[in-house]
N, C-alpha and C positions, 0 to 999 in steps of 0.2 A: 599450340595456340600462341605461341612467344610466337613467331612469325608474323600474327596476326597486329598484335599490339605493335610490335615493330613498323611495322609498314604505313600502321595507322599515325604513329607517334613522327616516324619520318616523314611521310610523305600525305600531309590530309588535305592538300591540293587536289591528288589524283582519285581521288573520290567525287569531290565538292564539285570540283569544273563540268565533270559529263553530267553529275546529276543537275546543276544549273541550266547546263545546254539544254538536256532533254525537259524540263520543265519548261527552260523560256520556248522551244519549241510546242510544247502543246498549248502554250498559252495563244502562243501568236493562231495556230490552228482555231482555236474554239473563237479569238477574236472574228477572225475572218470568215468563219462560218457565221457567227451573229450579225456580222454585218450583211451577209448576202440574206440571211433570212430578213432581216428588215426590209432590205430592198425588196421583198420578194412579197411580203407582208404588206407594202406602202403600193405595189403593183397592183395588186389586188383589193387593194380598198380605192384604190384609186379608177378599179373597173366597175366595182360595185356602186359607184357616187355616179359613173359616168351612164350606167345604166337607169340608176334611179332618176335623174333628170332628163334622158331622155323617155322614161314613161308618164313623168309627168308635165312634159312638154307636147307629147302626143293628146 
């Protein structure tokens, strides 16, 4: 386990950098997923408003 401490006390860069990668990576993921669900969310209330007015126009 001296290797272990070693590596971490040398080098705590090469830990930190991919676990930030991989994090800013799912971050940006779930962003852009919440944004396509809004749009997707604002489409469909946007069908539901276009239908209600046209029943009460008829």
């Amino acid at each position: 386990m001296e290797w272990l401490g070693n590596f971490f006390t040398q080098e705590p860069f090469s830990i930190a950098i991919p676990v930030i990668i991989i994090i800013s990576v799912f971050i940006y993921a779930a962003r852009r997923a919440h944004i396509k669900h809004i749009a997707r969310i604002k489409q469909i209330d946007d069908r539901y408003i276009q239908q209600n007015i046209s029943r009460h126009n008829d």
